[in-house]
C-alpha positions in Angstrom: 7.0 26.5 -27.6 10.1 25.2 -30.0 9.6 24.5 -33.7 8.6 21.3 -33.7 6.0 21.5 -31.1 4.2 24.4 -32.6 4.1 22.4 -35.6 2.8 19.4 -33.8 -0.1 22.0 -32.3 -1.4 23.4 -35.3 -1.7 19.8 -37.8 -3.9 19.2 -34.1 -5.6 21.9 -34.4 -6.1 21.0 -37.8 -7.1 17.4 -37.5 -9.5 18.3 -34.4 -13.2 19.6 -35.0 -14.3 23.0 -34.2 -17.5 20.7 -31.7 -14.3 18.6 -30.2 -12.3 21.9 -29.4 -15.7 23.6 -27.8 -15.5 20.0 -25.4 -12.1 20.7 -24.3 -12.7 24.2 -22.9 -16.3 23.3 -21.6 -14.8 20.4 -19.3 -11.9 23.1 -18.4 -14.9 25.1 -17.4 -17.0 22.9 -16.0 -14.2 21.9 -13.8 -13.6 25.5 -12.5 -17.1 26.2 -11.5 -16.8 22.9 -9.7 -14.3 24.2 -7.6 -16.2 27.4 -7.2 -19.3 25.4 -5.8 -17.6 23.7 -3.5 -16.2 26.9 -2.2 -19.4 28.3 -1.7 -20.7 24.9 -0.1 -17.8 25.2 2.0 -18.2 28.6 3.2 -22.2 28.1 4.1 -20.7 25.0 6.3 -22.5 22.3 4.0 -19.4 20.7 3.2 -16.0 20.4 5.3 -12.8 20.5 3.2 -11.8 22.1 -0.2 -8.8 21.9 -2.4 -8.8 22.9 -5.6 -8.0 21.9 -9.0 -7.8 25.9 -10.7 -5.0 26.9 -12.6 -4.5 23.0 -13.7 -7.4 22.6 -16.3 -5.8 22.9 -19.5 -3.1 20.3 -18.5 -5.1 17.7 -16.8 -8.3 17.6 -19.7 -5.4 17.1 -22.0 -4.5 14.2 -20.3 -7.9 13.0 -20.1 -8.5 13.4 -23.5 -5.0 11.7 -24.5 -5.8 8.2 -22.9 -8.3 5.6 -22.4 -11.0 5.6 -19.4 -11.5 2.0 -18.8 -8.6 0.9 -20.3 -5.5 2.9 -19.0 -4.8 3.2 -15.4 -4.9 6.1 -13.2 -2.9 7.4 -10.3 -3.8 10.6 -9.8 -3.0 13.6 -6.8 -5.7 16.2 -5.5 -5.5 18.8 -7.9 -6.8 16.3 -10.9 -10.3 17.3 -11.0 -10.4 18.1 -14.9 -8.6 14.6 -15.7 -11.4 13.4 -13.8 -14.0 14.6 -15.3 -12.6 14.3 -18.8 -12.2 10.9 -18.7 -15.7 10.7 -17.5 -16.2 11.4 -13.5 -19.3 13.2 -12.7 -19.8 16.5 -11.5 -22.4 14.9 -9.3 -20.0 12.4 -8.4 -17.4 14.4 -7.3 -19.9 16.3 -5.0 -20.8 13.2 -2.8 -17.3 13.2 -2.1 -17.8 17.1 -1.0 -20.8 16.0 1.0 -19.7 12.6 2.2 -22.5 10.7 1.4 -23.1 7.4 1.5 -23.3 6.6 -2.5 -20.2 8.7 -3.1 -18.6 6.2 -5.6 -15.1 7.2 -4.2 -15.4 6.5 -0.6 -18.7 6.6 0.7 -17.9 9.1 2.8 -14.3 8.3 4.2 -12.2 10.2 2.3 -12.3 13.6 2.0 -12.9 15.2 -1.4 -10.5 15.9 -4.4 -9.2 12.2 -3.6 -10.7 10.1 -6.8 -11.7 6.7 -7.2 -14.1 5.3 -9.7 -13.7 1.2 -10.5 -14.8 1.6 -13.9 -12.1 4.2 -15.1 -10.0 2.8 -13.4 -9.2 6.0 -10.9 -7.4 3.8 -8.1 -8.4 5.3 -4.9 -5.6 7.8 -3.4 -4.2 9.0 -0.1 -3.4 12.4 1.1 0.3 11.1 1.0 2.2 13.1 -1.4 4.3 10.7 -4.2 3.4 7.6 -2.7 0.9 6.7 -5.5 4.3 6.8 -7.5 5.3 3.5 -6.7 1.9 2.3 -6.8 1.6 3.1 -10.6 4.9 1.0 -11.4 3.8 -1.7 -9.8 0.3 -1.3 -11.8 2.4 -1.4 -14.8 4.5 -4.1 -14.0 1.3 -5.9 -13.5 -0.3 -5.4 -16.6 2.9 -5.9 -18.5 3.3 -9.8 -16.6 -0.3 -10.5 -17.2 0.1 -10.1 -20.8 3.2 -12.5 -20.8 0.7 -14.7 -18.7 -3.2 -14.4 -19.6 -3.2 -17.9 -18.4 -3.1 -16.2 -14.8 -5.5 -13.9 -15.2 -8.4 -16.6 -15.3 -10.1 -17.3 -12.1 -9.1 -20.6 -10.4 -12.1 -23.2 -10.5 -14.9 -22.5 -8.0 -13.6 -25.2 -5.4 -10.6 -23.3 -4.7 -10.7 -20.9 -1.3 -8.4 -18.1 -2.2 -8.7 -14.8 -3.1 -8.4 -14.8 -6.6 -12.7 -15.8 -6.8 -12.6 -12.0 -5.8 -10.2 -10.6 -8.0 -11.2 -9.4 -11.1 -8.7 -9.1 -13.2 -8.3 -6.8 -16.8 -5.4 -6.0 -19.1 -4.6 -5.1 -22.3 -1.1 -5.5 -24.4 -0.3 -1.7 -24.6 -1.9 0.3 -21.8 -0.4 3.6 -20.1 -0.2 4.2 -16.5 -0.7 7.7 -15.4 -0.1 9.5 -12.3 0.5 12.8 -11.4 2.2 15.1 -8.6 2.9 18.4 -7.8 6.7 20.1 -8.2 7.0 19.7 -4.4 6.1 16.3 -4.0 9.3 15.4 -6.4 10.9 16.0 -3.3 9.6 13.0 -2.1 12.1 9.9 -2.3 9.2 7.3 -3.8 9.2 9.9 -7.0 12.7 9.2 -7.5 12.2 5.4 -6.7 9.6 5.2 -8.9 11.5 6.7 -11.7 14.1 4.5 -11.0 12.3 1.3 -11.7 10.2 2.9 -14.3 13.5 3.5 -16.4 15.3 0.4 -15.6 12.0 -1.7 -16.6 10.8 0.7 -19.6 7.6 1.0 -18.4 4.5 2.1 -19.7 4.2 4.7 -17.4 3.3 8.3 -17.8 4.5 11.2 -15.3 2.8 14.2 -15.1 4.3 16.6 -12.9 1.9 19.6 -12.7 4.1 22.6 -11.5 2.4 25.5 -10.0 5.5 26.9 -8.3 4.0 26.3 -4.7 4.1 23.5 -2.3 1.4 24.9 -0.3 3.7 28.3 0.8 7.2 26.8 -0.3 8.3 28.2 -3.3 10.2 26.2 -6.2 13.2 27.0 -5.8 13.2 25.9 -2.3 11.9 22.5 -3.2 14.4 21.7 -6.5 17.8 22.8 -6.8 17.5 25.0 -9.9 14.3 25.9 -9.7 13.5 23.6 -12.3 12.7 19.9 -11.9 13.2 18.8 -15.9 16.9 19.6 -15.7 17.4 17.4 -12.6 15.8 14.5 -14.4 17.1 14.6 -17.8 19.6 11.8 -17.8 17.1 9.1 -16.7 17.3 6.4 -19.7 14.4 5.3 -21.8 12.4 8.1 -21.1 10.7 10.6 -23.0 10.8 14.1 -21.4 8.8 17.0 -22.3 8.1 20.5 -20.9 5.0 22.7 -21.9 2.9 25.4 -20.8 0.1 23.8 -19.1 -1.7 27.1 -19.4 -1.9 26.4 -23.1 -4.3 23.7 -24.2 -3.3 23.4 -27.4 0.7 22.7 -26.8 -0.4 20.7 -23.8 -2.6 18.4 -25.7 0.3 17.7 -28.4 2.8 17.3 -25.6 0.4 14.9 -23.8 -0.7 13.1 -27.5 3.1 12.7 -28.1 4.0 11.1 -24.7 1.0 8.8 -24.4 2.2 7.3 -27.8 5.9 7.1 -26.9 4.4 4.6 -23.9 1.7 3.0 -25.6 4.4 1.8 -28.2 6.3 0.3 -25.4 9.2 2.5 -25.8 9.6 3.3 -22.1 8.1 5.8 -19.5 7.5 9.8 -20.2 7.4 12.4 -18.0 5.6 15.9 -18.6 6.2 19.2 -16.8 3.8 21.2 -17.2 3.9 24.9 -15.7 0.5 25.8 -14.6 -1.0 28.4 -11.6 -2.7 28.5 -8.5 -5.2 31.1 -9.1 -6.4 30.2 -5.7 -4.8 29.0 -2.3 -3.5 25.7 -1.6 -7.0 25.3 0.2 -9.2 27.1 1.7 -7.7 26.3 5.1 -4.9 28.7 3.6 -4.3 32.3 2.6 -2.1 32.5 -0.5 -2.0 36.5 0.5 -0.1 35.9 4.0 2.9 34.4 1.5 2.3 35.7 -2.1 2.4 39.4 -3.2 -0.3 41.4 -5.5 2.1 41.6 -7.8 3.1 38.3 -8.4 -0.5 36.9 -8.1 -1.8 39.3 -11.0 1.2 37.8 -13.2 -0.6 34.5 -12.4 -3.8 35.8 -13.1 -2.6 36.8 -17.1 -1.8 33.0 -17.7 -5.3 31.6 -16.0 -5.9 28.7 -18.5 -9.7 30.0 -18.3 -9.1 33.1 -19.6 -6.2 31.8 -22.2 -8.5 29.4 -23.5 -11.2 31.5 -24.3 -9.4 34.3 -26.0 -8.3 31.4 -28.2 -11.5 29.8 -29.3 -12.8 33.5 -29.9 -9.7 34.7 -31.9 -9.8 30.8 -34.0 -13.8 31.7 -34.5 -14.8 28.4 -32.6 -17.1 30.5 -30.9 -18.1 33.7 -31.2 -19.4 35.7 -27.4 -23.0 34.2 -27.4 -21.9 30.9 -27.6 -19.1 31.2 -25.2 -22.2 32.5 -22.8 -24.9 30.0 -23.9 -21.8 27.2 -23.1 -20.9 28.2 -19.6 -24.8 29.6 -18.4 -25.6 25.7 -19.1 -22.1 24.5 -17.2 -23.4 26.6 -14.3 -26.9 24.8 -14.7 -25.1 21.3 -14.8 -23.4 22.2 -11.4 -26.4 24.0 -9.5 -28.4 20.9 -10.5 -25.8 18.6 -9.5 -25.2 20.5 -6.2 -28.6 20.2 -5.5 -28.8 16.5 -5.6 -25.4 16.3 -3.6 -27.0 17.7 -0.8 -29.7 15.8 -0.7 -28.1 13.1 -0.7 -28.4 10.2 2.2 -25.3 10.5 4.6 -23.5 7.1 5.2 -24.3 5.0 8.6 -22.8 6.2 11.9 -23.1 2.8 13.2 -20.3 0.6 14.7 -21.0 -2.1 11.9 -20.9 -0.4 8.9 -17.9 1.7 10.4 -15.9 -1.4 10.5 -17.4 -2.9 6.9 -14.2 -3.1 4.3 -11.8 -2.7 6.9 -10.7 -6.3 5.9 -12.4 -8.4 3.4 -15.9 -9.3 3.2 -14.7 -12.2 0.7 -12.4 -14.5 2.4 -11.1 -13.7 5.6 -7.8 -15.5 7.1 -9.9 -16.2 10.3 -12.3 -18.6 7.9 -13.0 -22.2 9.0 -12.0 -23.4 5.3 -8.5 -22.4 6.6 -8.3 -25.3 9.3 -6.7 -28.2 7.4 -5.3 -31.3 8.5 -1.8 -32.8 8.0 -1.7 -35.0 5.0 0.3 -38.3 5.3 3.6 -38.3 2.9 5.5 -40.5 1.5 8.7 -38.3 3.5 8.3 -37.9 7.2 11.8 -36.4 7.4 11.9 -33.7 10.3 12.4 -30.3 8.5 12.9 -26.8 9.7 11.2 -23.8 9.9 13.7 -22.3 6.9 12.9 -25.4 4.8 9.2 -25.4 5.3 8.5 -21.6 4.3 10.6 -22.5 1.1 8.4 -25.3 0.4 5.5 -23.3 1.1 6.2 -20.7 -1.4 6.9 -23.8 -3.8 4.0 -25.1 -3.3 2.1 -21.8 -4.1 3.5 -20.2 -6.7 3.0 -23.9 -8.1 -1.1 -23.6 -7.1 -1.3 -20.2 -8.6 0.6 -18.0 -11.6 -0.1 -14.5 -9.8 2.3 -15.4 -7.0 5.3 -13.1 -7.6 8.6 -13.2 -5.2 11.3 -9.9 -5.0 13.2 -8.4 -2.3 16.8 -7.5 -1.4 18.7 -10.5 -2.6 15.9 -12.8 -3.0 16.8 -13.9 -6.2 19.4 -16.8 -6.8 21.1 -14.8 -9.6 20.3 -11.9 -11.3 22.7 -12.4 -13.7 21.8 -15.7 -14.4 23.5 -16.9 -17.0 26.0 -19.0 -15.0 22.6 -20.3 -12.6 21.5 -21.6 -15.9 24.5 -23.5 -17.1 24.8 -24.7 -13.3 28.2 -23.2 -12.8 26.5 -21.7 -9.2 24.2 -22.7 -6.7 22.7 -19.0 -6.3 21.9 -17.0 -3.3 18.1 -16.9 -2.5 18.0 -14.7 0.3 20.3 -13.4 3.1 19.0 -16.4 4.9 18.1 -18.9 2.0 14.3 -18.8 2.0 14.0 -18.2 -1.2 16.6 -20.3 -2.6 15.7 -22.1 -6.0 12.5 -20.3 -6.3 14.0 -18.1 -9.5 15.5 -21.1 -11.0 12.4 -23.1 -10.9 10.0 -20.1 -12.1 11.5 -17.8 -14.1 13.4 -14.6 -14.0 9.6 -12.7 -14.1 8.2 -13.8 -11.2 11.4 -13.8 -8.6 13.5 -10.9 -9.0 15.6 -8.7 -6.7 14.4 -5.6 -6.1 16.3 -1.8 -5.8 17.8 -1.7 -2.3 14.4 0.5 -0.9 11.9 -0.8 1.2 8.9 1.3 0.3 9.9 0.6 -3.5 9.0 -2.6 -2.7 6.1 -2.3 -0.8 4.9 0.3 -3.2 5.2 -1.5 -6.1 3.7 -4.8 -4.2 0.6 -2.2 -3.7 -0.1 -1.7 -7.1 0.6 -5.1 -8.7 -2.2 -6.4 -5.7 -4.9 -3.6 -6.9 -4.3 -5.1 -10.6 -5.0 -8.9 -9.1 -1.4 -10.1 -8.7 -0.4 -11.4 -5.3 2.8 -10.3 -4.4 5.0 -12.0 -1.7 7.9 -9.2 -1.0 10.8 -10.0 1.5 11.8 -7.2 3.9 15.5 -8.1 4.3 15.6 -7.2 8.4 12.5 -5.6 10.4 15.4 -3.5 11.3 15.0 -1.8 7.7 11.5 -1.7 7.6 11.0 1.9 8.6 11.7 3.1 5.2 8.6 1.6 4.2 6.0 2.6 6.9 4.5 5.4 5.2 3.8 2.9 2.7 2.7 0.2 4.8 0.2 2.5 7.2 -0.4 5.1 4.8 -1.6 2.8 1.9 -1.1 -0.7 2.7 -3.5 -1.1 5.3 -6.4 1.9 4.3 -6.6 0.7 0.7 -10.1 -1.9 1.3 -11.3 1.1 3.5 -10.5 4.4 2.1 -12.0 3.0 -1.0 -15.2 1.7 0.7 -14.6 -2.0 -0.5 -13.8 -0.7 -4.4 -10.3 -1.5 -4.3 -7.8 -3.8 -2.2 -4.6 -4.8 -1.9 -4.1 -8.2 -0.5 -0.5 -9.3 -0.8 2.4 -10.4 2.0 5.7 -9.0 3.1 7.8 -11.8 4.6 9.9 -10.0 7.9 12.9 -11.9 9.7 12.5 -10.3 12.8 14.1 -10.4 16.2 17.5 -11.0 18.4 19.0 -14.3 20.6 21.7 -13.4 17.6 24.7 -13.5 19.7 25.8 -10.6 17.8 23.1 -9.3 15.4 23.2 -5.6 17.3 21.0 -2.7 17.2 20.3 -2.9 13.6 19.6 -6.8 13.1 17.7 -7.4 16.6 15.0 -5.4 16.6 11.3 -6.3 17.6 8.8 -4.2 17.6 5.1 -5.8 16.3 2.9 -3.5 18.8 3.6 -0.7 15.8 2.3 -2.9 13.5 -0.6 -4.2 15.4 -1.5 -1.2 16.4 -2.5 -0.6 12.4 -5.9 -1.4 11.5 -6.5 -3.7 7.8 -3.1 -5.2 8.0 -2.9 -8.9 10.0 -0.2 -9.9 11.7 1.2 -13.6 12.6 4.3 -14.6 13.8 4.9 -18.5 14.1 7.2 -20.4 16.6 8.0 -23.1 15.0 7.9 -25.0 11.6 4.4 -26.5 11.3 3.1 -23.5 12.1 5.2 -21.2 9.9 4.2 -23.2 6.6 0.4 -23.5 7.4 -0.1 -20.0 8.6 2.1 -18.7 5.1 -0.2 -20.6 3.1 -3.3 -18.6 4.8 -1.9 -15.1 4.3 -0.8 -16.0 0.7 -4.3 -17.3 0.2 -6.3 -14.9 2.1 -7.5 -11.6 0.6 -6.0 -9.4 3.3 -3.0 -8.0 3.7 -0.3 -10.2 5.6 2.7 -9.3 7.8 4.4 -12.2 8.0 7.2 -12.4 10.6 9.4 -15.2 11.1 12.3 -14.9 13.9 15.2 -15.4 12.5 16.8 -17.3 15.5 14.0 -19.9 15.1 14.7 -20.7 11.1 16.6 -23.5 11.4 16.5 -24.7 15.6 16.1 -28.1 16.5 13.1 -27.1 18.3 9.7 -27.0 16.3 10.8 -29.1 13.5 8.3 -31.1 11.5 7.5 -33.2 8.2 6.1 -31.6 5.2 2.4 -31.7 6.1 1.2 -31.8 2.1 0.5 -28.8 -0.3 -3.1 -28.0 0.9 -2.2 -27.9 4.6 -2.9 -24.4 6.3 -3.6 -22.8 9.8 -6.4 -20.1 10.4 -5.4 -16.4 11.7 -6.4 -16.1 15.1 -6.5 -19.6 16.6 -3.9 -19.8 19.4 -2.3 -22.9 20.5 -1.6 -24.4 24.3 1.8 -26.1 23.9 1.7 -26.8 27.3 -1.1 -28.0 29.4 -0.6 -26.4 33.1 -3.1 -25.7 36.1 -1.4 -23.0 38.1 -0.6 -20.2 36.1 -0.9 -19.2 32.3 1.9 -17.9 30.2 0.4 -15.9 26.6 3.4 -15.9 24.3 4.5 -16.0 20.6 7.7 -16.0 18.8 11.5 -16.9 20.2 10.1 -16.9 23.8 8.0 -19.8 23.3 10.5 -22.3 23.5 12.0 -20.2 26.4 8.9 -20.1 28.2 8.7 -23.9 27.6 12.3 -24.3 29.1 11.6 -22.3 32.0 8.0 -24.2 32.9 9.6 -27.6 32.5 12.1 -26.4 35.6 9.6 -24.7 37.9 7.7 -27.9 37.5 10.7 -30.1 38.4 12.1 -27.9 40.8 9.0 -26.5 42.1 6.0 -28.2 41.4 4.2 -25.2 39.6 2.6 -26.4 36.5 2.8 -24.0 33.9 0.5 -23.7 30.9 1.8 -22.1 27.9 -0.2 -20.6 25.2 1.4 -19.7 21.9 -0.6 -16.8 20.2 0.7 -17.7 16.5 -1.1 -15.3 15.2 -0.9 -11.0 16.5 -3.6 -9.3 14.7 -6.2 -11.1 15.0 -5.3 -12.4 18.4 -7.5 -15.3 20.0 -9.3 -14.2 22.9 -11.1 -17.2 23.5 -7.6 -19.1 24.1 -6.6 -16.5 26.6 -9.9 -15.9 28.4 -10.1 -20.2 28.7 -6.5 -20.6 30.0 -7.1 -17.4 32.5 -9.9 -19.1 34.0 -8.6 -22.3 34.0 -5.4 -21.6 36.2 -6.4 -18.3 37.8 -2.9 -16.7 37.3 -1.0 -15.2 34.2 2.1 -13.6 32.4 2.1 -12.2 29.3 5.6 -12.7 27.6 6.9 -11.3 24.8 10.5 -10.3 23.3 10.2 -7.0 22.3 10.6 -3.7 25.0 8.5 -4.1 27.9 7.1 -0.9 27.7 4.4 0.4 25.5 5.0 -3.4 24.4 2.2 -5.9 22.4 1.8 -7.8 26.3 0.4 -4.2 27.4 -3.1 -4.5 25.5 -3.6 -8.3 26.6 -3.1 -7.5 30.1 -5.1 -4.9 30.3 -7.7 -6.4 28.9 -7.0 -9.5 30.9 -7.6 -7.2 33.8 -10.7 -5.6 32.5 -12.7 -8.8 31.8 -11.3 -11.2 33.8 -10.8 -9.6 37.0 -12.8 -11.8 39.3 -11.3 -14.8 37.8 -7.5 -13.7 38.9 -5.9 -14.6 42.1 -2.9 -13.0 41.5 -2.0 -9.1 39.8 -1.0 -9.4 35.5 2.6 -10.3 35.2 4.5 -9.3 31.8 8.1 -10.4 30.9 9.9 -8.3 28.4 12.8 -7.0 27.0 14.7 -4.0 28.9 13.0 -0.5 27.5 16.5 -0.1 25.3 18.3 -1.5 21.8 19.2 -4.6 21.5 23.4 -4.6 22.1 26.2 -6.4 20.3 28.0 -8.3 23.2 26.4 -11.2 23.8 26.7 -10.9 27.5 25.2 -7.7 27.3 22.1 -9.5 24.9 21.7 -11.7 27.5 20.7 -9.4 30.1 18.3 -6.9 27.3 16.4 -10.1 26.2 14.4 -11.9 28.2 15.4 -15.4 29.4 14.8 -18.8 30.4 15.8 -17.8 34.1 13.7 -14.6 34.1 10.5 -16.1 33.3 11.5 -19.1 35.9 11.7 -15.8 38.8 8.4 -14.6 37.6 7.0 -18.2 37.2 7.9 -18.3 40.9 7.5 -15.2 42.5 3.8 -15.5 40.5 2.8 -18.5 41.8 3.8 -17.9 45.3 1.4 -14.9 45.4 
């Protein structure tokens, strides 16, 4: 410990009450035998997973004790137990989780213990993911910071109004602190260096705690950091406040924690704190420490156990003397016998298909609602607009309608340096493709904004802003790019409502151009590939064909309370075909509805997307050339998907292809068909067609495009060669 710091640690010690001291090490204790119950549980097979927090408790009831339950926000990794419970978890509480029963406040039995949640400390619920909850905590900060530049938003719309903010609470408070923690080897992970990247260039309220217990699982440091030493990599980061302890030692760990927590509360920036702690025991107990660690290195470990240190201190300060040290910990044990006792008696959550499926989505306001099926409003402007302009007005409208509405992305902004916007020296960018043109000059620099050029920095941050109540609407610049952003998006995104049994949610909407007819865009601008997306349960996915559509089905996933994945094909923004007036500000479309653009008798084409308007082009020949009359039926909508539509249309013309742009194989037309062919068997007269893309990338040359993509003439052949069956 250097000067200053030991000095900092004793006017603690000296400002601190013997009682407040005797607290500290009995929730380091009663955090320990915690662990050591659910070991035991675990080995007599009553519970199913362990991971523990030992080695950590000196560090993490530091924390606890630093900041705010309630009133601070928590991002926290598996080892946290003791900031848990210092802040004001129950032991009982956090063995439900063990159990997985049905009042388990974390999950109600979906998660699997050491992963926290509690609404009212505001413990946001976490994944297994390692540094994702990174990003999540600068978003939460961001939030709180633009809610107290706009309390006006925070208030709940008037009772009238269907949207989601009637079921988001929302709290904040001028100088709160964001916490989240990680292990040394999860700064490995690019979101931790995302995350500090926005943290530093926003000074942040945010407070790192990077708990280093020199193993990721059996990987030492020094294969993890370069050095060995993850404070020396970070050093240069502005606006921060660094500081490394000995998380072994509760007393320097406290002042180091005290120190940082003010440094953020004051609004000076972000602070990180490594602190070096042990693993008394294995990573888990689905591993042997013993296979990778030798006796000799493991009874060094065993000389800094925080336990031990802790209680040599009291003892040697005359906070306690033996007998009280015993009378403490013999009434710790009887708090956690008692507690495991209830735990298992606990009632286990419903194996039924129902309640499995509860909180996968909303409860509140689904997109699917009725309330969602508007009607076009007459205007005083009937001008024919395309599907560019109408997503622009759309966002207009909304982040008009409601103050939590906030826009970034790669180059979504007209001007980050704006002063020249201002003074109308230039026009401004808005977007690769325009969409968002205007939107930062008409609403301020704090709510559009372009983002760092990384994808799961945006959706990250866009996750924690939605758990505060914001409702972020994030452009991914090209599907192309969104990879970077799938652990993210499946990881988090989509399991927040469940994981969380219903306690937390993030409803917000990533706006993806997506797809080829580019003449040119190439493998990295042409991509398709929605099935992956689908295929991901508590996200929806739409994808319009045309103008009308695009507007009213944005308004719906901005209004909803779900997650959204919006895609819009880029090749479709501003075509002749689909154009349409400005419907009015309240007009919207509900997920799941599908639309027949084209009434037909013979055989059915299910479609969304660019290949609408082929699949349009192509029925209009066969029915001129041919006399097939082809019915078309745009989906709109992806996840949910209207059955009823398809079934209908089957049954009505007895013959069907399922068309889409992406790869033919392992495609989004694979699960329709099958299912067509499952339930509607008897009313076919013909086998399931599907029309697709060739199972490759999509290539440069047009003429090689051409062939790749499907086209008008290939869905004529299998128009014909269909109805000829």
């Amino acid at each position: 410990m250097r000067p200053a710091e030991s000095a900092g640690a004793e006017r603690l010690i000296a400002g601190k009450a013997p009682a407040w001291w005797v607290e500290f090490y009995r929730l380091m204790y009663l955090s320990r035998r915690t662990d050591d119950r659910e070991i035991l549980l675990k080995r007599q097979q009553k519970i199913f997973f362990q991971v523990s927090c030992a080695g950590h408790e000196a560090l993490l009831v530091a924390a606890g004790l630093a900041m705010k339950p309630g009133y601070d926000w928590f991002f926290p990794y598996y080892r946290d137990r003791a900031i848990c419970l210092a802040l004001g978890n129950t032991v009982e509480e956090q063995l439900l989780q063990a159990v997985g029963a049905a009042d388990d406040p974390a999950s109600g039995g979906r998660q699997m213990p050491s992963h926290w949640a509690s609404k009212k400390l505001n413990i946001v619920s976490q994944s297994s993911s390692t540094a994702t909850q990174c990003l999540h905590a600068v978003g939460c900060a961001e939030a709180g910071r633009y809610f107290s530049h706009h309390p006006e938003a925070a208030k709940k719309p008037a009772s009238d109004v269907v949207d989601y903010r009637q079921f988001k609470d929302v709290k904040f408070h001028g100088d709160e602190v964001t916490y989240v923690s990680i292990g040394e080897g999860s700064t490995s992970q690019g979101e931790f260096w995302e995350s500090l990247n926005t943290a530093s260039n926003g000074k942040l309220p945010v407070l790192f705690l990077v708990e280093d217990n020199g193993y990721a699982i059996s990987t030492p440091v020094e294969a993890n950091t370069p050095g060995g030493n993850i404070s020396r990599l970070i050093a240069n980061f502005p606006h921060f406040h660094f500081a490394e302890v000995d998380g072994t030692d509760a007393v320097a760990s406290y002042a180091a924690l005290v120190e940082a927590v003010a440094y953020c509360r004051a609004g000076n920036g972000p602070a990180l704190v490594h602190g070096h702690v042990v693993r008394p025991y294995s990573h888990s107990l689905s591993d042997d420490e013993r296979l990778y660690r030798s006796d000799e290195e493991l009874k060094v470990d065993e000389k800094r156990d925080p336990i031990l240190k802790m209680q040599m201190w009291l003892l040697r300060e005359g906070i306690l003397n033996e007998q009280g040290l015993k009378e403490l910990e013999r009434k710790v044990d009887e708090e956690v016998q008692q507690a495991s006792d209830r735990a298992l008696a606990a009632v286990l959550p419903q194996a039924t298909h129902e309640a499995i499926l509860k909180y996968q989505y909303s409860e509140d306001l689904k997109p699917t609602d009725a309330r969602f099926a508007t009607t076009v409003e007459p205007t005083a402007d009937d001008t024919e607009r395309t599907m560019a302009d109408l997503i622009n007005t759309c966002l207009r409208d909304e982040m008009r309608h409601d103050e939590r509405i906030v826009v970034f992305g790669e180059d979504v902004a007209d001007a980050t340096r704006d002063k020249a916007l201002r003074e109308g020296k230039i026009k401004g960018k808005g977007g690769v493709f325009k969409l968002t043109h205007g939107l930062q000059k008409e609403f301020g620099n704090d709510r559009v904004w372009n983002s760092p050029l990384a994808e799961a920095n945006i959706t990250g941050r866009a996750i924690g802003m939605a758990v505060r109540g914001l409702k972020p609407v994030v452009e991914i610049q090209f599907f192309d790019y969104i990879w970077p952003a799938m652990h993210q998006m499946r990881n988090e995104l989509s399991v927040m409502r469940w994981r969380s049994n219903g306690t937390f949610s993030c409803p917000l909407v990533m706006r993806v151009p997506i797809g080829g007819y580019l003449t040119g865009g190439s493998i990295y601008h042409s991509q398709s590939g929605e099935s992956i997306f689908t295929h991901t349960p508590g996200v929806r996915v739409v994808m319009p064909s045309n103008a009308l559509d695009a507007l009213g089905l944005l308004r719906t996933a901005i209004r909803c309370d779900d997650p959204v994945l919006f895609l819009e094909h880029k090749r479709l923004y501003r075509e002749t075909f689909g154009r349409a007036a400005y419907p009015g500000p309240n007009y919207s479309i509900p997920f799941g509805k599908a639309k027949v653009v084209r009434e037909g008798k013979d055989l059915s084409v299910i479609t969304y997307g660019a290949v609408v308007p082929r699949a349009l082009q192509a029925a209009q020949r066969i029915e001129r050339e041919k006399g097939v009359s082809v019915e078309v039926v745009d989906l709109r909508s992806l996840s949910p998907y209207d059955w009823e539509t398809i079934a209908e249309s089957v049954k009505k013309t007895n013959k069907v292809i399922v068309a889409h742009e992406d790869t033919l194989s392992w495609g989004y037309g694979a699960e329709i068909a099958a299912r067509i062919g499952d339930e509607l068997f008897h009313d076919l007269d013909g086998p399931v067609r599907r029309v697709g893309a060739m199972d490759t990338f999509v290539a440069y040359q047009p003429l090689l495009e051409d062939v790749i993509l499907p086209q008008p003439e290939r869905l004529f052949e299998a128009m014909a060669e269909l109805a000829a069956f």
